[in-house]
mmCIF file as Biopython writes it, N, C-alpha, C and O atoms, coordinates in Angstrom:
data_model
#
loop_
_atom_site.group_PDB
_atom_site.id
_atom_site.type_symbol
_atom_site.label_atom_id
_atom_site.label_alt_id
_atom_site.label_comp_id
_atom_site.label_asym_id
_atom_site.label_entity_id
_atom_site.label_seq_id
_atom_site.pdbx_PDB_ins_code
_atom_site.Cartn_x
_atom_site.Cartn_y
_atom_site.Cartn_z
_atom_site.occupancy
_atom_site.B_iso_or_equiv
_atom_site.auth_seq_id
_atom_site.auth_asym_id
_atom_site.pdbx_PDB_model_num
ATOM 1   N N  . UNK A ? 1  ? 97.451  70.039  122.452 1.0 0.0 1  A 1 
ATOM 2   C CA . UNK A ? 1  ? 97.843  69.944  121.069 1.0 0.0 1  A 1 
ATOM 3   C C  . UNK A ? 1  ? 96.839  69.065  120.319 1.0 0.0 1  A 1 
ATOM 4   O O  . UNK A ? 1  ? 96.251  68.125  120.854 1.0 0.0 1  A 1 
ATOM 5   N N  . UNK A ? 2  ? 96.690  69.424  119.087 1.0 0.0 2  A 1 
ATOM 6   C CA . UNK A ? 2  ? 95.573  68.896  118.794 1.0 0.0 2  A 1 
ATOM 7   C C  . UNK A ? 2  ? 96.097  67.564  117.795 1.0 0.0 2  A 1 
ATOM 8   O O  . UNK A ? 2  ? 96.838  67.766  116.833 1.0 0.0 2  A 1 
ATOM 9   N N  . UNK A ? 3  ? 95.756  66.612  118.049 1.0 0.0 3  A 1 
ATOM 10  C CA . UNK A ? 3  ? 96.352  64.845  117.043 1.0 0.0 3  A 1 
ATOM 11  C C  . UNK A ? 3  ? 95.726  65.382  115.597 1.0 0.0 3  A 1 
ATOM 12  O O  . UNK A ? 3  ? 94.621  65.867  115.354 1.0 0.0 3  A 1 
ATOM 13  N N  . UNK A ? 4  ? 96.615  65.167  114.921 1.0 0.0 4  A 1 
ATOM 14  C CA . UNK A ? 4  ? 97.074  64.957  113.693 1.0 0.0 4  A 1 
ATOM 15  C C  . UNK A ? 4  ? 96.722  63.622  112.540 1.0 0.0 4  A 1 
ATOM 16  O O  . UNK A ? 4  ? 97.524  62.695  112.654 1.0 0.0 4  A 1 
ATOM 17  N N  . UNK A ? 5  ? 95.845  63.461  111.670 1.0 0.0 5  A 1 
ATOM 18  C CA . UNK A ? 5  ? 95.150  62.680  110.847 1.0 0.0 5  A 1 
ATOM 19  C C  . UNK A ? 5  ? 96.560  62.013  109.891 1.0 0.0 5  A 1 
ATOM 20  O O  . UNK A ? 5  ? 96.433  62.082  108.668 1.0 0.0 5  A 1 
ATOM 21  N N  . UNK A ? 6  ? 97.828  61.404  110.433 1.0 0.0 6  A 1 
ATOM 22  C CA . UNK A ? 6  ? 98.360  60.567  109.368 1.0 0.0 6  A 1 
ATOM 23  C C  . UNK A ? 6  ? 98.372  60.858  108.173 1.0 0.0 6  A 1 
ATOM 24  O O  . UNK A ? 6  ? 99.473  61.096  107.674 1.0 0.0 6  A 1 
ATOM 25  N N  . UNK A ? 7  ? 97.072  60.941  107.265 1.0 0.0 7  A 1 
ATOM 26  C CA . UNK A ? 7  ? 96.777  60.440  106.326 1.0 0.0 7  A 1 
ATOM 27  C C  . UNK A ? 7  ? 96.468  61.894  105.558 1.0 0.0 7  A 1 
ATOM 28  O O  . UNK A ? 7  ? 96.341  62.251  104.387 1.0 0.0 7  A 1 
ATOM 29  N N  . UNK A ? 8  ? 96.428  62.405  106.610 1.0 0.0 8  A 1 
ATOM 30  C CA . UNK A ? 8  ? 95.554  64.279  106.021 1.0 0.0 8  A 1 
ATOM 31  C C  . UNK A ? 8  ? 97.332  64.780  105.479 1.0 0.0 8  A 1 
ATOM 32  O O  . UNK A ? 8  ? 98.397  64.641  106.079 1.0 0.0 8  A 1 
ATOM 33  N N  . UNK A ? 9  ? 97.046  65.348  104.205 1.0 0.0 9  A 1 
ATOM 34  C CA . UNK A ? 9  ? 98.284  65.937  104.312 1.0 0.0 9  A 1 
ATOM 35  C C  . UNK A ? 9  ? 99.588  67.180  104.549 1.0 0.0 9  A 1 
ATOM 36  O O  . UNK A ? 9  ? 100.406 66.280  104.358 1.0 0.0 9  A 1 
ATOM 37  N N  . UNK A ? 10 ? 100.167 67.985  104.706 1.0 0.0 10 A 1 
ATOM 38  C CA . UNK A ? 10 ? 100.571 69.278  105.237 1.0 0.0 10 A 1 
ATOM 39  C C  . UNK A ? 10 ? 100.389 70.089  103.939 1.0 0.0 10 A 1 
ATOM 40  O O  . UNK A ? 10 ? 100.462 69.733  102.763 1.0 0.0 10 A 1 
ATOM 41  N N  . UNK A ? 11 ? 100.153 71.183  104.455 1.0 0.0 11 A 1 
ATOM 42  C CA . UNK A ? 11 ? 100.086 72.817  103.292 1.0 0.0 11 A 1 
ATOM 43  C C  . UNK A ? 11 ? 101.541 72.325  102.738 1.0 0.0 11 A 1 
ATOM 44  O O  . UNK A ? 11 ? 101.198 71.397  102.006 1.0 0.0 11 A 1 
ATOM 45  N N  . UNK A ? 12 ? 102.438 72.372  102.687 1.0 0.0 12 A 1 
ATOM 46  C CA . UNK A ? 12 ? 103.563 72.000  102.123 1.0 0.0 12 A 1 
ATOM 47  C C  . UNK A ? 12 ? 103.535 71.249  101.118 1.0 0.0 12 A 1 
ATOM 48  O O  . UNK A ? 12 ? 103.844 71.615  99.984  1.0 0.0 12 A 1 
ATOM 49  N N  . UNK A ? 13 ? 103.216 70.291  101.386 1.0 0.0 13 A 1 
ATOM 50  C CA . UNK A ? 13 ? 102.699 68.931  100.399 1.0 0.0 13 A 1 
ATOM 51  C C  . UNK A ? 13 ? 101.402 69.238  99.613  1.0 0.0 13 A 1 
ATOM 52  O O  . UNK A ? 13 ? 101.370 69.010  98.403  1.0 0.0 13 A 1 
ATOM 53  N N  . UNK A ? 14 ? 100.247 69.789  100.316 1.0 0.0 14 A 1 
ATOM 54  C CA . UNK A ? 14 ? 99.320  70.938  99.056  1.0 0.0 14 A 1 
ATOM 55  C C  . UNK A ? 14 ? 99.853  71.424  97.903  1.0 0.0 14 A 1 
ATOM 56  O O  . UNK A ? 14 ? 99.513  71.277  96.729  1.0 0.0 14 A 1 
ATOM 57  N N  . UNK A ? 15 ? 100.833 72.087  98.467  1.0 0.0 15 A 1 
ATOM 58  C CA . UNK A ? 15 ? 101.533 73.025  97.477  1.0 0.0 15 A 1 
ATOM 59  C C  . UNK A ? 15 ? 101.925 72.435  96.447  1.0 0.0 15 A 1 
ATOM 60  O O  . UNK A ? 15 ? 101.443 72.562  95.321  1.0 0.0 15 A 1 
ATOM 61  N N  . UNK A ? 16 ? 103.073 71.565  96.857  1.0 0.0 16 A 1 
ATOM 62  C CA . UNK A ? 16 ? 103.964 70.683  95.852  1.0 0.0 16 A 1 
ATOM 63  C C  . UNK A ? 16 ? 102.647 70.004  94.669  1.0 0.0 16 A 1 
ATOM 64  O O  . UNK A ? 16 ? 102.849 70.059  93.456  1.0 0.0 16 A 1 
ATOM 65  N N  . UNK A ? 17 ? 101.527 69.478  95.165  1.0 0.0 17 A 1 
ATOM 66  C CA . UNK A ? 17 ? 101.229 68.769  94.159  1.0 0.0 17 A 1 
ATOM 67  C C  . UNK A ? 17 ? 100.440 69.432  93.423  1.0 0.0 17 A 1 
ATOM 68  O O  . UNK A ? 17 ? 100.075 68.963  92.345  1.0 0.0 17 A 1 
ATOM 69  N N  . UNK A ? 18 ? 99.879  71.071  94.006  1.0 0.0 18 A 1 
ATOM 70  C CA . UNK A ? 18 ? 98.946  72.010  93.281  1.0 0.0 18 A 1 
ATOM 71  C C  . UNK A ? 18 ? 100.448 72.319  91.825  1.0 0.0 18 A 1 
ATOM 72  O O  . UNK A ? 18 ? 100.240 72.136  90.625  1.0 0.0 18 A 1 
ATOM 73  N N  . UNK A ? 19 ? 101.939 72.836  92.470  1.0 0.0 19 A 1 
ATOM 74  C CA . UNK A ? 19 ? 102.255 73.029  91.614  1.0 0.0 19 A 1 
ATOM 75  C C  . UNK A ? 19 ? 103.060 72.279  90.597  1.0 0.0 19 A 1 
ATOM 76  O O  . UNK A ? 19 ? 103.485 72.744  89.539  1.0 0.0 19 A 1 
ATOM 77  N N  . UNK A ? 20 ? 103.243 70.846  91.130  1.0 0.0 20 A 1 
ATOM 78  C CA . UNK A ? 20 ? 103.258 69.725  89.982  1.0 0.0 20 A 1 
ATOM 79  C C  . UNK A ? 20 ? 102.405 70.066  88.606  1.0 0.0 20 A 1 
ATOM 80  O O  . UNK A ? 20 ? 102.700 70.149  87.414  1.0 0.0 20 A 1 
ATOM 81  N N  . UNK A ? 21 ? 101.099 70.232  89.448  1.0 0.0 21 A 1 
ATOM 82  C CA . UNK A ? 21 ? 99.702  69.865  88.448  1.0 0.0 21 A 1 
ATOM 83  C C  . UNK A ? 21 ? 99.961  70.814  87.492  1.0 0.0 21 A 1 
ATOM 84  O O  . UNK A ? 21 ? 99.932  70.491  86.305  1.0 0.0 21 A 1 
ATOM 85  N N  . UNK A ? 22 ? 100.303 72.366  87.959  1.0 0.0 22 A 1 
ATOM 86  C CA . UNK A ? 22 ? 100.268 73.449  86.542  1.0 0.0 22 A 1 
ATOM 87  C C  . UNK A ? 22 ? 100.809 73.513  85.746  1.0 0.0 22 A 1 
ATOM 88  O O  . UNK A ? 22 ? 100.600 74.170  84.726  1.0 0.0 22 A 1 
ATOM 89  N N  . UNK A ? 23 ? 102.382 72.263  86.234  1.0 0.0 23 A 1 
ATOM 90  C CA . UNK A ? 23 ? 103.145 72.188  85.393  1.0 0.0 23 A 1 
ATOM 91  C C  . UNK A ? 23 ? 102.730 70.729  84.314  1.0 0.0 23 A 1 
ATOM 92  O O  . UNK A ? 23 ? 103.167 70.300  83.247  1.0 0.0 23 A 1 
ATOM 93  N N  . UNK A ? 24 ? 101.712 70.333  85.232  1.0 0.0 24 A 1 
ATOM 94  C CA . UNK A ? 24 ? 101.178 68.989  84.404  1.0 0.0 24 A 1 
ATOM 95  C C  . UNK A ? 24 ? 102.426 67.856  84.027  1.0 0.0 24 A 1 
ATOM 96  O O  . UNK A ? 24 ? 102.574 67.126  83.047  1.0 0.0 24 A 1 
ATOM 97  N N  . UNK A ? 25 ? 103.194 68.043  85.182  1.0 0.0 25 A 1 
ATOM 98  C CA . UNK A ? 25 ? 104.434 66.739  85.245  1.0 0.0 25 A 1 
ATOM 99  C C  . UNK A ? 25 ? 104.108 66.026  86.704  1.0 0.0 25 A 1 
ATOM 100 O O  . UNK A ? 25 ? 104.635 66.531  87.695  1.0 0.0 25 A 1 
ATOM 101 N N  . UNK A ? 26 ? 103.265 64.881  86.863  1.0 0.0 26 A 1 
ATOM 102 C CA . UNK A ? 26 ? 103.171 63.971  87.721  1.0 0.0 26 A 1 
ATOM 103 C C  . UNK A ? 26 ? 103.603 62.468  87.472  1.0 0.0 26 A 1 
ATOM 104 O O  . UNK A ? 26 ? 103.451 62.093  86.309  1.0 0.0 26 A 1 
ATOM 105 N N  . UNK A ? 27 ? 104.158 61.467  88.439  1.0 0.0 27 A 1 
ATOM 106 C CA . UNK A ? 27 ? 103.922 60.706  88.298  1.0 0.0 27 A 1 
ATOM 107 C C  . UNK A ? 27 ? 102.918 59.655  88.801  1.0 0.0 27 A 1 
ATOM 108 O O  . UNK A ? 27 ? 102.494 59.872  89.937  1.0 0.0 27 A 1 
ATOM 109 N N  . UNK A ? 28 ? 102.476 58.608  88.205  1.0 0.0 28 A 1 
ATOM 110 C CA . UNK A ? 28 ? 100.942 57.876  88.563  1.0 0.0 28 A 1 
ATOM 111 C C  . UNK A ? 28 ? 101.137 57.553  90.188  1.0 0.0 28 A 1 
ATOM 112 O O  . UNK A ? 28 ? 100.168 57.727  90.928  1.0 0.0 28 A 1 
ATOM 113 N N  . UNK A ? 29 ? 102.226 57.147  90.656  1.0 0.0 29 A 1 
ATOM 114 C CA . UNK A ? 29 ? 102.270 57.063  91.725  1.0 0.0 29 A 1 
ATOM 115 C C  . UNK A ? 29 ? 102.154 57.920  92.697  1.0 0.0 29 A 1 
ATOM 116 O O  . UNK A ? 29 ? 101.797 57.646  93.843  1.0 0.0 29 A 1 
ATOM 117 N N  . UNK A ? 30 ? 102.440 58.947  92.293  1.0 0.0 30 A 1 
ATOM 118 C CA . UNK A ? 30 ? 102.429 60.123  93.038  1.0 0.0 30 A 1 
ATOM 119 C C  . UNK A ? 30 ? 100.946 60.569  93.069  1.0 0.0 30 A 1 
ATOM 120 O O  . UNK A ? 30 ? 100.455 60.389  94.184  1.0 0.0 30 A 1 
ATOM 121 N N  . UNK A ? 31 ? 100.055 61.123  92.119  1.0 0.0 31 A 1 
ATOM 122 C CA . UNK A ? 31 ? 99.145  61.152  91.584  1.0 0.0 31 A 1 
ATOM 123 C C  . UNK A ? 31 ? 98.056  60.494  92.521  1.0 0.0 31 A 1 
ATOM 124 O O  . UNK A ? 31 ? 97.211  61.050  93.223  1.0 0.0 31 A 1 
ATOM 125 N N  . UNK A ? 32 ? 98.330  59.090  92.323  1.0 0.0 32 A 1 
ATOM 126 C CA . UNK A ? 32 ? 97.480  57.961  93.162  1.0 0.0 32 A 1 
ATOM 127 C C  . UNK A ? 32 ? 97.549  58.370  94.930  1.0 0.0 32 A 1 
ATOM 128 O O  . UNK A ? 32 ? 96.613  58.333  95.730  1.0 0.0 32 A 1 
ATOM 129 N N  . UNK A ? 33 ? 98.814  58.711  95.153  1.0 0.0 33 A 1 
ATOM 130 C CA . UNK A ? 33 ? 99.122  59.053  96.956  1.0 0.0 33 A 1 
ATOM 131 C C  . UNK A ? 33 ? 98.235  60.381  96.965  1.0 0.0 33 A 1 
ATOM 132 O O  . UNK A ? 33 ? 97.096  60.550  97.399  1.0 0.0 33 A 1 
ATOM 133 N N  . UNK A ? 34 ? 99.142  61.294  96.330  1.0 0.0 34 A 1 
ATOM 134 C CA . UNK A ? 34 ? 97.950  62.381  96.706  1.0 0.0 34 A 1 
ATOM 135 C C  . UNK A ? 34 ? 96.444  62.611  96.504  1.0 0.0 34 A 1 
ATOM 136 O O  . UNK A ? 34 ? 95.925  63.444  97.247  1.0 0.0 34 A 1 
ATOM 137 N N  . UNK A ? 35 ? 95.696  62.003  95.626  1.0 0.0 35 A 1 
ATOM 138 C CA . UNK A ? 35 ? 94.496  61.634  96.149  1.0 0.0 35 A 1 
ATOM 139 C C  . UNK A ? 35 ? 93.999  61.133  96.993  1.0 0.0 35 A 1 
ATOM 140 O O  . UNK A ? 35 ? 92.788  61.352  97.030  1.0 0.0 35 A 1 
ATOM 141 N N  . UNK A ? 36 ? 94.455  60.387  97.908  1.0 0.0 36 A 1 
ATOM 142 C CA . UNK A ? 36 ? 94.256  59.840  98.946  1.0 0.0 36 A 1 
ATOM 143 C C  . UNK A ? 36 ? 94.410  60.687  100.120 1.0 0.0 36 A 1 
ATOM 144 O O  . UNK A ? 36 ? 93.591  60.547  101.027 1.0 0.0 36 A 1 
ATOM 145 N N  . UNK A ? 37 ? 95.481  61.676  100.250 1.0 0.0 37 A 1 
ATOM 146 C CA . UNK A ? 37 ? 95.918  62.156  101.218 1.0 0.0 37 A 1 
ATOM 147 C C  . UNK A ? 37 ? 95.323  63.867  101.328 1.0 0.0 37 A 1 
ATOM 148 O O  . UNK A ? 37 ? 95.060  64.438  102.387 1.0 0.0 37 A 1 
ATOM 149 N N  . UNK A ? 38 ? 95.203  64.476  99.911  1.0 0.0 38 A 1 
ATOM 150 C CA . UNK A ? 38 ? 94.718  65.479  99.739  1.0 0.0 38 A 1 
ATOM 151 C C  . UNK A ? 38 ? 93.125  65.937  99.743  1.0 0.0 38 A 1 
ATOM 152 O O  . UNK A ? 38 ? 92.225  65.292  99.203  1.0 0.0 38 A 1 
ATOM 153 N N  . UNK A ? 39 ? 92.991  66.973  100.342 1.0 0.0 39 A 1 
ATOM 154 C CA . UNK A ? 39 ? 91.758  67.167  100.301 1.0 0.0 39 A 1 
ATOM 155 C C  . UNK A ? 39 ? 90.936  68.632  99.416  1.0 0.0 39 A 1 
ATOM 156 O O  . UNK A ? 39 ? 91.458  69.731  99.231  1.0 0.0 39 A 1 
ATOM 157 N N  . UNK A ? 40 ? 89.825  68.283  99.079  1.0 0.0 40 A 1 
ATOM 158 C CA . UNK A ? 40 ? 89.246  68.961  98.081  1.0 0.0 40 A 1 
ATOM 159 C C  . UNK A ? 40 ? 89.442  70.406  98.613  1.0 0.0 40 A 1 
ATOM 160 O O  . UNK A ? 40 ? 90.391  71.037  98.147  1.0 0.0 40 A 1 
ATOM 161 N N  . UNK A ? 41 ? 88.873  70.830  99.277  1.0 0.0 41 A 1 
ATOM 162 C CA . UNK A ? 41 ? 88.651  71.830  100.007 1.0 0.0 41 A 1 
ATOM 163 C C  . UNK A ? 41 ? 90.643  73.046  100.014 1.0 0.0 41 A 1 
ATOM 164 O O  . UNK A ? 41 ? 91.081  74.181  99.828  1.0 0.0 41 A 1 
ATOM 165 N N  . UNK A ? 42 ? 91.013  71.802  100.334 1.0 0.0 42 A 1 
ATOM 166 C CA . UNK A ? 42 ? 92.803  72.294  100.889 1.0 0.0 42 A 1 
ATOM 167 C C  . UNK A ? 42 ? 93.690  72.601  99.309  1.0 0.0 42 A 1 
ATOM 168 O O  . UNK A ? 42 ? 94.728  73.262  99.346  1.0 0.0 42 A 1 
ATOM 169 N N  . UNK A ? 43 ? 93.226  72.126  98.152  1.0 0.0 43 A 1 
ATOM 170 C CA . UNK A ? 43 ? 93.540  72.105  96.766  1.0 0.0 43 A 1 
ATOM 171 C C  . UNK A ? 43 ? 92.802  73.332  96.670  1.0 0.0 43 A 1 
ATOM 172 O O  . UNK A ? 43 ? 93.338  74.437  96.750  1.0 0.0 43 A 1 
ATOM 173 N N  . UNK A ? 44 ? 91.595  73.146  96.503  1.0 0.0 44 A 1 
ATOM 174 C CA . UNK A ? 44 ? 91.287  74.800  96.088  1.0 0.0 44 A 1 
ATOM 175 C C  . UNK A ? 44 ? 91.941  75.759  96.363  1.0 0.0 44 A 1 
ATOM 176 O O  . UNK A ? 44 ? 92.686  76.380  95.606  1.0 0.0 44 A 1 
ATOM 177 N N  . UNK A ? 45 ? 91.643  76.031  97.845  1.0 0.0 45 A 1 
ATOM 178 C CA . UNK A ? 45 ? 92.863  76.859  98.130  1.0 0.0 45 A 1 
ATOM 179 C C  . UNK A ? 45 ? 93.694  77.379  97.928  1.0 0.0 45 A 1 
ATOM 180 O O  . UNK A ? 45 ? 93.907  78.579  98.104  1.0 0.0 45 A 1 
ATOM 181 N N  . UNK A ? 46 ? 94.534  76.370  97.395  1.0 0.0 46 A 1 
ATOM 182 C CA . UNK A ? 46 ? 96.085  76.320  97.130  1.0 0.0 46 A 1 
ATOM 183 C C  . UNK A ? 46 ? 96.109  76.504  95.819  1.0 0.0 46 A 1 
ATOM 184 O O  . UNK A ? 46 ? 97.184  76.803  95.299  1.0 0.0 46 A 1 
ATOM 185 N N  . UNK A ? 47 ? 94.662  76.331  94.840  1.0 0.0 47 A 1 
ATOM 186 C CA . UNK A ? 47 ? 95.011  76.271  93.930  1.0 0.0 47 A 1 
ATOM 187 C C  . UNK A ? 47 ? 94.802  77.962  93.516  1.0 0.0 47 A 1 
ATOM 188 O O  . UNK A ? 47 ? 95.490  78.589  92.710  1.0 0.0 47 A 1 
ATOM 189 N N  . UNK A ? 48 ? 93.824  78.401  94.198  1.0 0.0 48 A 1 
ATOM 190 C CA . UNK A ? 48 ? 93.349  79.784  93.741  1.0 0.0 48 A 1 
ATOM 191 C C  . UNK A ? 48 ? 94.727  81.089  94.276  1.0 0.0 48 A 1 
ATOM 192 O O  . UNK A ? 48 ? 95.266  82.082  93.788  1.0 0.0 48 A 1 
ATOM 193 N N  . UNK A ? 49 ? 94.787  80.312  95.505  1.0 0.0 49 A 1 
ATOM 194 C CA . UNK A ? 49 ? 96.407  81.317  95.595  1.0 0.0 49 A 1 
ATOM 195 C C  . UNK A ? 49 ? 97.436  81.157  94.883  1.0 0.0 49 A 1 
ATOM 196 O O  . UNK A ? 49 ? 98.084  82.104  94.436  1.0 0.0 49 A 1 
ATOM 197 N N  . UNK A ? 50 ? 97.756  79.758  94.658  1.0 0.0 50 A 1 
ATOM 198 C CA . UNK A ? 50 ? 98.674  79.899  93.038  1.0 0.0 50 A 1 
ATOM 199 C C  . UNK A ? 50 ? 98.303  80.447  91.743  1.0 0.0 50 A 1 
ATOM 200 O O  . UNK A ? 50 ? 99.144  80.951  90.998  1.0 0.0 50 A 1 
ATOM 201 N N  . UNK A ? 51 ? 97.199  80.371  91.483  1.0 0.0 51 A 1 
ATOM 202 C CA . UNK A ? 51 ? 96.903  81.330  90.271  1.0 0.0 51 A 1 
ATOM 203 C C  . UNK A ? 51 ? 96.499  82.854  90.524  1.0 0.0 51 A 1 
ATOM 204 O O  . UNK A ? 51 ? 96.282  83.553  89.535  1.0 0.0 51 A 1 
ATOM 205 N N  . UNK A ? 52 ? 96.421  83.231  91.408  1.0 0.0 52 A 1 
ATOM 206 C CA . UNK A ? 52 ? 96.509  84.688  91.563  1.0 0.0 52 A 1 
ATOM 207 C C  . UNK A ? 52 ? 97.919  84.644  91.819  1.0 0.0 52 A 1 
ATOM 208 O O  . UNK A ? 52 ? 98.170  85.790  91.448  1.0 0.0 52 A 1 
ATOM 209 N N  . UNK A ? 53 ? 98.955  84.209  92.153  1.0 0.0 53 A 1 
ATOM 210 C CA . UNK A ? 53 ? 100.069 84.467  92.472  1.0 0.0 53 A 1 
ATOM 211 C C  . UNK A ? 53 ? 100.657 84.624  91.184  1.0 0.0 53 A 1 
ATOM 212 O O  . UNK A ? 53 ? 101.486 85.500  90.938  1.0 0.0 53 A 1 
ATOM 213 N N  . UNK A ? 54 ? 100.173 83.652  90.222  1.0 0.0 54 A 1 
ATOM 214 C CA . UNK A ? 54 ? 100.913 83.611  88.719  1.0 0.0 54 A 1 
ATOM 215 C C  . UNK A ? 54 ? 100.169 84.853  87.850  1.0 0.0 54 A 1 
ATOM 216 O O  . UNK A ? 54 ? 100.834 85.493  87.035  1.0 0.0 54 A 1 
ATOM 217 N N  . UNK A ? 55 ? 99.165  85.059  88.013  1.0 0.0 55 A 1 
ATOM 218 C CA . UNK A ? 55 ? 98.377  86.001  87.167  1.0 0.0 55 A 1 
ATOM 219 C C  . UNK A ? 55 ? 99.271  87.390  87.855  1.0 0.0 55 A 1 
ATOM 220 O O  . UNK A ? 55 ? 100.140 87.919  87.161  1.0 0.0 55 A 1 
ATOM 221 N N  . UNK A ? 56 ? 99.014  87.845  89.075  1.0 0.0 56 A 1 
ATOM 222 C CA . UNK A ? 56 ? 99.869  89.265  89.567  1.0 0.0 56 A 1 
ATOM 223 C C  . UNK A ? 56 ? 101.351 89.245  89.229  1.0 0.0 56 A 1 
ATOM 224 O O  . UNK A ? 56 ? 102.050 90.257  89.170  1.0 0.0 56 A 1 
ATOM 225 N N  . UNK A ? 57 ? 101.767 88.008  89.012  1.0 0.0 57 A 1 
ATOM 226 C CA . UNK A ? 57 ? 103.322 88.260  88.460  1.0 0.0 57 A 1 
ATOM 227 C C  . UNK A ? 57 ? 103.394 88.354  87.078  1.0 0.0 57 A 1 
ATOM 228 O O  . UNK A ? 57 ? 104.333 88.808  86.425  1.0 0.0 57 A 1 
ATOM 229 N N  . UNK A ? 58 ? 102.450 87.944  86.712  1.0 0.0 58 A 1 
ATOM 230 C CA . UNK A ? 58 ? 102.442 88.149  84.905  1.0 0.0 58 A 1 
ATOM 231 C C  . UNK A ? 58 ? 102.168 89.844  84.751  1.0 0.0 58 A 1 
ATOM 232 O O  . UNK A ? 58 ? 102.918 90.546  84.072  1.0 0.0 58 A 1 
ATOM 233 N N  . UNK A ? 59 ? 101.084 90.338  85.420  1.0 0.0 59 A 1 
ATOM 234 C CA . UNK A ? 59 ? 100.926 91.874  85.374  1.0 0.0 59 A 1 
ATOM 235 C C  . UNK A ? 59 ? 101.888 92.395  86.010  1.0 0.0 59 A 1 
ATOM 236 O O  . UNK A ? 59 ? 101.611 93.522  85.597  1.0 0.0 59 A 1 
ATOM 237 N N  . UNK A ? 60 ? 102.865 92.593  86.715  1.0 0.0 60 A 1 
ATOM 238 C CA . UNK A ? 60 ? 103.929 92.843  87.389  1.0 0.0 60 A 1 
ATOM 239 C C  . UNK A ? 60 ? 105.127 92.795  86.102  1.0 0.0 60 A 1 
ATOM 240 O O  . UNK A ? 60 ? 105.770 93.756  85.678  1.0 0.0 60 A 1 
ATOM 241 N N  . UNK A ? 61 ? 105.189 91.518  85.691  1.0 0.0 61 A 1 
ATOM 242 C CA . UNK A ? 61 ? 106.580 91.592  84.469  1.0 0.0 61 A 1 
ATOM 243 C C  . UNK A ? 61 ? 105.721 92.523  83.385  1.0 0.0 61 A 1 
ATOM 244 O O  . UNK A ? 61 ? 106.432 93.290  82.735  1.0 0.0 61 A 1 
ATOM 245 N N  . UNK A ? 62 ? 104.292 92.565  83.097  1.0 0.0 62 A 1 
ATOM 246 C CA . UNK A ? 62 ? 104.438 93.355  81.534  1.0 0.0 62 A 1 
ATOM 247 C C  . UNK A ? 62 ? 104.582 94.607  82.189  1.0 0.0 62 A 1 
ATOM 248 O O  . UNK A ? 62 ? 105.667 95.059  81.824  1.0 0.0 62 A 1 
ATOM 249 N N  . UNK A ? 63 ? 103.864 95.624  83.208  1.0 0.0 63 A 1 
ATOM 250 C CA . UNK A ? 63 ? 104.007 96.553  84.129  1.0 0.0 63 A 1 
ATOM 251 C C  . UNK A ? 63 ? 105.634 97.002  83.619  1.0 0.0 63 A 1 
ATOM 252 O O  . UNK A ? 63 ? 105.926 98.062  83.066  1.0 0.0 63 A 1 
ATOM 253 N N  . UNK A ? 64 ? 106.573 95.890  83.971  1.0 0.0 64 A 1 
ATOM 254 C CA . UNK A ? 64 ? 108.117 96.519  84.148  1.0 0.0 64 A 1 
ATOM 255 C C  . UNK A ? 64 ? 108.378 96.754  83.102  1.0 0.0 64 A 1 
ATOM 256 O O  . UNK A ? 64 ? 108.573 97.963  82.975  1.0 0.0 64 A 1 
ATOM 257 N N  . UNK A ? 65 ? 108.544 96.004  81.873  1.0 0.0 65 A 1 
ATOM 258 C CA . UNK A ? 65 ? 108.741 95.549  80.681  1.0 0.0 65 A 1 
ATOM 259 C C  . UNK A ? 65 ? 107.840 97.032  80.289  1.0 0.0 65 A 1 
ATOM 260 O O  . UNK A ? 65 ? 108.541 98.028  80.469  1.0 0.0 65 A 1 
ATOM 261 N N  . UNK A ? 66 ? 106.653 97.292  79.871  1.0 0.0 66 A 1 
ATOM 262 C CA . UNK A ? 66 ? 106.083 98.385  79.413  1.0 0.0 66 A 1 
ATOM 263 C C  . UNK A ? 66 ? 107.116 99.926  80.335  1.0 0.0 66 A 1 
ATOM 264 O O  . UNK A ? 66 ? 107.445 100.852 79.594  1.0 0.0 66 A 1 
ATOM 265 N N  . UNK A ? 67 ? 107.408 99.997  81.469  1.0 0.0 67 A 1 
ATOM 266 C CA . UNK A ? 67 ? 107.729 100.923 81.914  1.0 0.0 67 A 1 
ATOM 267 C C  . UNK A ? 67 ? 109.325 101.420 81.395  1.0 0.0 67 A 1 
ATOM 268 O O  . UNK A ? 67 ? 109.784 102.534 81.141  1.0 0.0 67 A 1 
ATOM 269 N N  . UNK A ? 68 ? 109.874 100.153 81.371  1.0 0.0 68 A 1 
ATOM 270 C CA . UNK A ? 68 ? 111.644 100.682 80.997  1.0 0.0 68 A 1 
ATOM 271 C C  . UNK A ? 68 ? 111.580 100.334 79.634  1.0 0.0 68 A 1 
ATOM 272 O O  . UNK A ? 68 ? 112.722 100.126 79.223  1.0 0.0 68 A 1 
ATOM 273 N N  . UNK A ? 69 ? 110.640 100.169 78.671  1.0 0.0 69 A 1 
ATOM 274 C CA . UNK A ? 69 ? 110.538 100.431 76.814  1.0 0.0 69 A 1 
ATOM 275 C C  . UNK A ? 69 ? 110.115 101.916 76.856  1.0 0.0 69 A 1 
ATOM 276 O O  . UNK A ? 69 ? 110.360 102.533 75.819  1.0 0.0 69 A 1 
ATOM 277 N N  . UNK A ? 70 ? 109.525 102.613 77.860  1.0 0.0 70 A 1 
ATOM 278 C CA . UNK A ? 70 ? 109.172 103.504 77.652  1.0 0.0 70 A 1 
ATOM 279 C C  . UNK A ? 70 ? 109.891 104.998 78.114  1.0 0.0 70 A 1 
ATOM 280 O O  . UNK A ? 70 ? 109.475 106.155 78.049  1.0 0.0 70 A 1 
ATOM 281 N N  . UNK A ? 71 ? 111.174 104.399 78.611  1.0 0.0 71 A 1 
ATOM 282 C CA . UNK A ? 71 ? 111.733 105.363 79.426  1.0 0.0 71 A 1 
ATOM 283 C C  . UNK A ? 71 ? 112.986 105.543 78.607  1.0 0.0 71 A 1 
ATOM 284 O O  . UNK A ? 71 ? 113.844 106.352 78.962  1.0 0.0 71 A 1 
#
């Protein structure tokens, strides 16, 4: 099993603070931890799959929305 960096933090916790950020509601404390713990590389990531995730659901609702105005 491979030891585990403490300090490195889980995809879970990626997540949470990628999607804090879009919502642009952090607090400084929080803010301050996850810089420390987060890494550049692991944010990207997380950040580019959350915004394709939000962009395909935005084309997905007008998609529906255009289909049952039209039916």
């Amino acid at each position: 099993m491979i030891a585990r960096d403490k300090s490195q933090a889980s995809l879970l916790q990626v997540f949470k603070a990628v999607l804090w950020s879009f919502l642009g509601i952090r607090r400084r404390a929080e803010h301050e931890a996850d810089a420390i713990r987060l890494r550049l590389p692991q944010v990207v990531a997380v950040g580019i799959m959350c915004a394709a995730l939000f962009v395909f659901t935005l084309i997905f609702v007008v998609h529906l929305v255009i289909t049952r105005a039209t039916t």
